[in-house]
N, CA, C and O atoms as a GROMACS GRO file, in nm:
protein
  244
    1UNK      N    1  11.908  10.622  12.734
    1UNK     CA    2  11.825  10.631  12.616
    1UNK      C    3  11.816  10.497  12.543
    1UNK      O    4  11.710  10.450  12.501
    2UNK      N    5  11.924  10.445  12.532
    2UNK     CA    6  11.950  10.285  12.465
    2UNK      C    7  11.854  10.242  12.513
    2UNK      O    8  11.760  10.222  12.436
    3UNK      N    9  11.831  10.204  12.686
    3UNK     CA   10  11.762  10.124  12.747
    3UNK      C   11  11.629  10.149  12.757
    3UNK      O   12  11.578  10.102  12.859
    4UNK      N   13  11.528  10.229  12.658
    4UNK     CA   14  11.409  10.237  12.602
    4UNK      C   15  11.428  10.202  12.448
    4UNK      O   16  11.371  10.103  12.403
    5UNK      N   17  11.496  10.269  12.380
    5UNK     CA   18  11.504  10.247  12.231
    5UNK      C   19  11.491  10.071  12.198
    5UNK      O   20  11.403  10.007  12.140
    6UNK      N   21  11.596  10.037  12.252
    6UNK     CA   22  11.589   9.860  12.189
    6UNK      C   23  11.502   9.772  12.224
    6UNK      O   24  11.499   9.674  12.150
    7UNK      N   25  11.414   9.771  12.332
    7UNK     CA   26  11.302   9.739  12.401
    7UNK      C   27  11.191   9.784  12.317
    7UNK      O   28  11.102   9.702  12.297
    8UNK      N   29  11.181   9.895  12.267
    8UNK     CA   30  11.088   9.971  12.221
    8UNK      C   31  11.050   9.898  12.015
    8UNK      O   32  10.959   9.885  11.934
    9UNK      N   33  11.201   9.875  12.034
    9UNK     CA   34  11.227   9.796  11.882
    9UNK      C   35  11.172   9.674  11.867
    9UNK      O   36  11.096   9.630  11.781
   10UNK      N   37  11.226   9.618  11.976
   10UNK     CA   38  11.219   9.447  11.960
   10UNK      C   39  11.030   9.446  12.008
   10UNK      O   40  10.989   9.330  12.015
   11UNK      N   41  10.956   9.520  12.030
   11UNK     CA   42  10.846   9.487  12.099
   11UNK      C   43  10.791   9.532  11.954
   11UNK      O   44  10.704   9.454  11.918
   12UNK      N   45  10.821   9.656  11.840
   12UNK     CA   46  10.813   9.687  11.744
   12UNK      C   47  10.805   9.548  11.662
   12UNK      O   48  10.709   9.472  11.648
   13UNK      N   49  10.871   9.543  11.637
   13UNK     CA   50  10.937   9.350  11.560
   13UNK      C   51  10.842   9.262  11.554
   13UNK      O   52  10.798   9.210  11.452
   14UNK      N   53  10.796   9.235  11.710
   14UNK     CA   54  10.690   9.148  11.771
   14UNK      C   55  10.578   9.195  11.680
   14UNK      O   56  10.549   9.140  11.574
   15UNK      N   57  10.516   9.305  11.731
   15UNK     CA   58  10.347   9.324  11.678
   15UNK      C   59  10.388   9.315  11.535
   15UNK      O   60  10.302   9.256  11.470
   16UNK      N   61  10.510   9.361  11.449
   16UNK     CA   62  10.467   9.326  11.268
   16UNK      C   63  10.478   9.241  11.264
   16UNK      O   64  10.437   9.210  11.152
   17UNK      N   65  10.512   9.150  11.316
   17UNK     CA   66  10.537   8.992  11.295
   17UNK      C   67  10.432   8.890  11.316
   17UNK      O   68  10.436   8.777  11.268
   18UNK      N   69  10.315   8.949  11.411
   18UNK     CA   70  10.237   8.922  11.457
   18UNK      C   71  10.110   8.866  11.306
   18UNK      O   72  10.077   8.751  11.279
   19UNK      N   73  10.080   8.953  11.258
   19UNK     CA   74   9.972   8.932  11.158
   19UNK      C   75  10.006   8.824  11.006
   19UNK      O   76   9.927   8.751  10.946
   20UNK      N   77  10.109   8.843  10.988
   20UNK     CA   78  10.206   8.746  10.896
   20UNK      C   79  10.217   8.627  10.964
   20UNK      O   80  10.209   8.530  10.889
   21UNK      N   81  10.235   8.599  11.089
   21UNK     CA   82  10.239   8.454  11.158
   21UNK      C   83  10.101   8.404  11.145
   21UNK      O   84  10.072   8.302  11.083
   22UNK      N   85   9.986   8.507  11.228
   22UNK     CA   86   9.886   8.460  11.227
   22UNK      C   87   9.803   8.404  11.081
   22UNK      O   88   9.760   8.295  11.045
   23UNK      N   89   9.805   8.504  11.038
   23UNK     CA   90   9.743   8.493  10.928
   23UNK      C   91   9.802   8.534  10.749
   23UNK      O   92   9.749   8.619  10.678
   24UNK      N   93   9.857   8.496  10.732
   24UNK     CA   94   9.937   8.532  10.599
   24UNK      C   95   9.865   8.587  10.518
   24UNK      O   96   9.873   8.707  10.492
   25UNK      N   97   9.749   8.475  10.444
   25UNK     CA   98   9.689   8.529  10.334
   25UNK      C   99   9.630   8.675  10.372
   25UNK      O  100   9.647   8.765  10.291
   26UNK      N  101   9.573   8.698  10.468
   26UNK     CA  102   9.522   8.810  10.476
   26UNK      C  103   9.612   8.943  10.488
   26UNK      O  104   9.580   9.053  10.442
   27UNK      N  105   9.738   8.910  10.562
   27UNK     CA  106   9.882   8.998  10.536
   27UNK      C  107   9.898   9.031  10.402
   27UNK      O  108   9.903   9.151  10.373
   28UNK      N  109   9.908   8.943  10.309
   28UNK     CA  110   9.922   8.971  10.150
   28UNK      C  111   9.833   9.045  10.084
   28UNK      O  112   9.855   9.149  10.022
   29UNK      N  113   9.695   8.968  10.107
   29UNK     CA  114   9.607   9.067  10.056
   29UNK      C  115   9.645   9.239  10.072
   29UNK      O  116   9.671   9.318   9.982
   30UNK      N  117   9.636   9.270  10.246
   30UNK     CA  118   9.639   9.404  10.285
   30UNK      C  119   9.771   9.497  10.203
   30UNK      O  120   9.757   9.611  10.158
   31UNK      N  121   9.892   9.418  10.200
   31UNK     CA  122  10.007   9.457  10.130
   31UNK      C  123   9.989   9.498   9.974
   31UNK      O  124  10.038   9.585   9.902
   32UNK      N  125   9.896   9.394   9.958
   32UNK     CA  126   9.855   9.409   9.770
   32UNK      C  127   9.776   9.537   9.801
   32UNK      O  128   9.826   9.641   9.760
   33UNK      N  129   9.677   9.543   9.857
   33UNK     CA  130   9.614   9.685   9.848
   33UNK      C  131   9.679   9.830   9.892
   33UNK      O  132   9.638   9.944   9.873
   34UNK      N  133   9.790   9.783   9.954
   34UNK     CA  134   9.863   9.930  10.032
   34UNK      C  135   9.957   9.950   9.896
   34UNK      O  136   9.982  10.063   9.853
   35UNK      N  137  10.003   9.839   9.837
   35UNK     CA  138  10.095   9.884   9.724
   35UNK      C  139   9.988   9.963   9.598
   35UNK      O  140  10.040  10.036   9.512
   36UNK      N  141   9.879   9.944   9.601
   36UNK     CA  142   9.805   9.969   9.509
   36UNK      C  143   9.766  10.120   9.523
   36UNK      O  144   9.715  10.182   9.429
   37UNK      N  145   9.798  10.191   9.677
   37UNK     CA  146   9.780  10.350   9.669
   37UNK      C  147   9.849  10.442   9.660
   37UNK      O  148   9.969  10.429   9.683
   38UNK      N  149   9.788  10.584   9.618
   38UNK     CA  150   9.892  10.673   9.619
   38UNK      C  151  10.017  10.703   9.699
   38UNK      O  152  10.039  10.653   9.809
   39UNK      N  153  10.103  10.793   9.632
   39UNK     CA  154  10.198  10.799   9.721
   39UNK      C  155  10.132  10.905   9.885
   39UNK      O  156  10.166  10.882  10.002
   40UNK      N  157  10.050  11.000   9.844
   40UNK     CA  158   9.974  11.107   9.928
   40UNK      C  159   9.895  10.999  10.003
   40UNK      O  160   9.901  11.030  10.122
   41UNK      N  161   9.829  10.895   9.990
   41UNK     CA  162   9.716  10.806  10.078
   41UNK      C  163   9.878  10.735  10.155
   41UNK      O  164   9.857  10.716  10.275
   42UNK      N  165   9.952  10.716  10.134
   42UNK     CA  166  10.018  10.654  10.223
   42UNK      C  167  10.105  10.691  10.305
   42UNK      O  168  10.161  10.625  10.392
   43UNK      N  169  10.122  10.836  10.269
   43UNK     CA  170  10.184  10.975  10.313
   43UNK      C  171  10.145  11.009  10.452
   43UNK      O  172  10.207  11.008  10.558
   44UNK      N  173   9.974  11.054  10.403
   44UNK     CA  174   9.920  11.034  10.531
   44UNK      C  175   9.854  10.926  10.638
   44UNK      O  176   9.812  10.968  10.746
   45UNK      N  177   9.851  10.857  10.622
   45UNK     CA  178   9.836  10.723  10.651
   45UNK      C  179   9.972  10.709  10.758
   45UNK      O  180   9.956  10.715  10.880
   46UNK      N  181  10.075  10.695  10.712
   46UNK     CA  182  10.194  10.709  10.796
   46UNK      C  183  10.196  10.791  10.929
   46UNK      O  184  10.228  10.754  11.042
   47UNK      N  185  10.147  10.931  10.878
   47UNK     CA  186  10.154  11.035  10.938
   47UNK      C  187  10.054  11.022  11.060
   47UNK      O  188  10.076  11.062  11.174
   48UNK      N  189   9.908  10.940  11.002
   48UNK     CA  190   9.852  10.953  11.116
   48UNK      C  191   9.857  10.799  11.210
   48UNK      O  192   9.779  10.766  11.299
   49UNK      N  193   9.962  10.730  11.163
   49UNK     CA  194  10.021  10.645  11.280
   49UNK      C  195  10.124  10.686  11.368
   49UNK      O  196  10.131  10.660  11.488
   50UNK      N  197  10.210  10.760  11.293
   50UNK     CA  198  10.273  10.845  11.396
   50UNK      C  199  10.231  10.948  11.514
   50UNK      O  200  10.292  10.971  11.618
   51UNK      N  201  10.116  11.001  11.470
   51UNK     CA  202  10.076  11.076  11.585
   51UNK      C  203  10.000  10.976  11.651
   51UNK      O  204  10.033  10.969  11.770
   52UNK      N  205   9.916  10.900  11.622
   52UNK     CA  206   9.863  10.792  11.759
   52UNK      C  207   9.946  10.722  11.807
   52UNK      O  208   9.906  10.656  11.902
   53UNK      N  209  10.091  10.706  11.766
   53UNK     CA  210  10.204  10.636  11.845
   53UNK      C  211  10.253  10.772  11.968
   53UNK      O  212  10.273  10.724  12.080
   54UNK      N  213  10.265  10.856  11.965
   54UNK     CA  214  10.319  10.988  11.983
   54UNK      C  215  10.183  11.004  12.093
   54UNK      O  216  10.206  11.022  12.213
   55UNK      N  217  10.054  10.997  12.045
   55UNK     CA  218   9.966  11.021  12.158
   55UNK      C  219   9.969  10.883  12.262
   55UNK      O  220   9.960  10.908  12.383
   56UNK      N  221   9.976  10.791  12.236
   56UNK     CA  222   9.994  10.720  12.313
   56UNK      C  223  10.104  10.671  12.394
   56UNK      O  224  10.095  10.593  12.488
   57UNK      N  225  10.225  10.734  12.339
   57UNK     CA  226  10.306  10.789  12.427
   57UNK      C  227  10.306  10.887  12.517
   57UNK      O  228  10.365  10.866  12.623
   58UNK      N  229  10.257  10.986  12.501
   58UNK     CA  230  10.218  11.118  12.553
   58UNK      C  231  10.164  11.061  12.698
   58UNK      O  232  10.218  11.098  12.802
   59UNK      N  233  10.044  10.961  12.696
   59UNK     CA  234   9.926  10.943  12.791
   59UNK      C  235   9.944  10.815  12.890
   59UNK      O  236   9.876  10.787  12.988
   60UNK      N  237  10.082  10.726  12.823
   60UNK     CA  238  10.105  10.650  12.911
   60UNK      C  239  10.231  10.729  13.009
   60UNK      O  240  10.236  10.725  13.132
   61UNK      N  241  10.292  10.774  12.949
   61UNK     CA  242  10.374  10.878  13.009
   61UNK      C  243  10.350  10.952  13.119
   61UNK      O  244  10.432  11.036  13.155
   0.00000   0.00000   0.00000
């Protein structure tokens, strides 16, 4: 199980790291506007990244 989990992390790591390297100002901006919504808009928002992580697990699977 380890030997998916930490792979799965560190590749995690990579892509957030990704948009802050590339491009900062526009990272900030997006951050300023995500802090700016409800707790329910970000509730689901979450929720529906989790299921397209979950489906796209499902289908590479």
């Amino acid at each position: 199980m380890w030997e998916s989990i930490i792979p799965a992390l560190a590749l995690m790591l990579v892509f957030e790291g990704m948009l802050p390297f590339i491009s900062p100002k526009s990272w900030r901006n997006a951050m300023s506007q995500a802090a700016q919504q409800s707790d329910n808009v970000l509730r689901i928002l979450g929720f529906l990244s989790m299921l397209a992580g979950v489906i796209v697990l499902y289908l590479v699977r």
